[in-house]
VEXTORKOL-798616 format. One record per residue (C-alpha): residue in three letters; z, y, x. Coordinates in steps of 0.2 Angstrom, whole numbers, plus 2048, in hexadecimal, padded with zeros to 3 digits. Layout:
<sites>
<res ala; z Z; y Y; x X>
...
</sites>
This chain:
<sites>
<res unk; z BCC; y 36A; x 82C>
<res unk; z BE0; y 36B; x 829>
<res unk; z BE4; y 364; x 816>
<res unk; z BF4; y 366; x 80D>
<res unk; z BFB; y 35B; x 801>
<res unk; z C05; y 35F; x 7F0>
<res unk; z C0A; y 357; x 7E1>
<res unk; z C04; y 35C; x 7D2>
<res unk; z C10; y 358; x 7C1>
<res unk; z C0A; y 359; x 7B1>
<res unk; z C12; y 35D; x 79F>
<res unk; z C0F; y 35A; x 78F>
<res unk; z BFD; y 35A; x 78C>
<res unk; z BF7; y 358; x 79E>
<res unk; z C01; y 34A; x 7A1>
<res unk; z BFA; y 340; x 794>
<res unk; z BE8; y 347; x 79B>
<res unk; z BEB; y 342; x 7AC>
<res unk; z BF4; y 330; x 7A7>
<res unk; z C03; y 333; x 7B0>
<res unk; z C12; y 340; x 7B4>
<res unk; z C0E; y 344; x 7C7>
<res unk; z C01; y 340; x 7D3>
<res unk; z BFD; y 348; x 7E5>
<res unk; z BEE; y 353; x 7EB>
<res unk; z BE5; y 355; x 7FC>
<res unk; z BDE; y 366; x 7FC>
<res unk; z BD6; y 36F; x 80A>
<res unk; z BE0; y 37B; x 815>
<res unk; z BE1; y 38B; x 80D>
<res unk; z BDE; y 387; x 7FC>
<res unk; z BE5; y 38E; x 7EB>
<res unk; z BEA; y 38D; x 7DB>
<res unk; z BD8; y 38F; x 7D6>
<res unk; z BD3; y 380; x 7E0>
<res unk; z BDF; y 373; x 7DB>
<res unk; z BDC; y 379; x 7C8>
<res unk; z BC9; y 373; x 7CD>
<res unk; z BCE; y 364; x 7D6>
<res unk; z BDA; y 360; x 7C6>
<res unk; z BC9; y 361; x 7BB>
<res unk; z BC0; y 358; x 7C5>
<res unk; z BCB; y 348; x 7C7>
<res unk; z BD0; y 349; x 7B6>
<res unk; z BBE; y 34C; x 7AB>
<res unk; z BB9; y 358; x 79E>
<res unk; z BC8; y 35A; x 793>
<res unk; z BD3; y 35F; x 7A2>
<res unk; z BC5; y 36B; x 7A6>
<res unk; z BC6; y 370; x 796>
<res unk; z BD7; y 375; x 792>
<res unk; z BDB; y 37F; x 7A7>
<res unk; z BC9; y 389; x 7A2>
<res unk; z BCA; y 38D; x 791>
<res unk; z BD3; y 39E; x 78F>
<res unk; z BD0; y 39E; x 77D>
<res unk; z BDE; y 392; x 77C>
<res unk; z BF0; y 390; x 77F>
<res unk; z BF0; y 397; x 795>
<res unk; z BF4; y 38B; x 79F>
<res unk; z C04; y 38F; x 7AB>
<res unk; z C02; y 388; x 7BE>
<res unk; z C16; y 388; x 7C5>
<res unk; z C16; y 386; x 7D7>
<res unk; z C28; y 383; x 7DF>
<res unk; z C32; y 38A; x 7CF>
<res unk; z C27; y 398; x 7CD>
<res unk; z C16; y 39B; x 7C0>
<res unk; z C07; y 39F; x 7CD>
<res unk; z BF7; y 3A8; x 7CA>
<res unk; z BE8; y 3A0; x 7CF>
<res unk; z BE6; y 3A7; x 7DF>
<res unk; z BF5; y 3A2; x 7E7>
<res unk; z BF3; y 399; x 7F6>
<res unk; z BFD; y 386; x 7F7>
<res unk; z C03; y 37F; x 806>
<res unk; z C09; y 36F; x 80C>
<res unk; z C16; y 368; x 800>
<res unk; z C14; y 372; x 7F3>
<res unk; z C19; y 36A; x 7DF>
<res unk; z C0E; y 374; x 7D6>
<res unk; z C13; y 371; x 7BF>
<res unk; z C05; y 370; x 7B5>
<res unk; z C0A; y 374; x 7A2>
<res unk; z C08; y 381; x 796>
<res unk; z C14; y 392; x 792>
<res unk; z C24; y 38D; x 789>
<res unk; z C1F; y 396; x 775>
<res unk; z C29; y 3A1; x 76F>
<res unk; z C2A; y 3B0; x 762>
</sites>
């Protein structure tokens, strides 16, 4: 199976989840947004889980190359995907 690599950076409250601003991810050929969101929970435990599965709180926003992604996009090869939460406003 063909796998793709992207870097994942993290703002705010992710980065201090996952212990760091950036990291890179091997994902299957093929997979999305959906997947890496999956992959991020399971590298990064419960609270990560937590906070890109609970819609009750604050939705999370998944920019991949400069432009907010739904889940179902799929990545590719090089991709920088930000992981951080919708500016506030009002």
């Amino acid at each position: 199976m063909t796998r793709i690599k992207v870097t994942v950076k993290y703002l705010g409250t992710f980065s201090q989840i996952a212990g760091r601003r950036e990291e890179a991810f091997e994902l299957g050929e093929g997979a999305t947004v959906a997947d890496l969101s999956r992959a991020l929970a399971a590298r990064h435990g419960r609270e990560m889980k937590r906070r890109l599965e609970d819609e009750r709180t604050r939705p999370v926003l998944f920019v991949v190359d400069s432009r907010p992604v739904e889940g179902a996009l799929r990545l590719s090869d090089g991709d920088e995907v930000l992981l951080t939460y919708p500016a506030g406003g009002g």
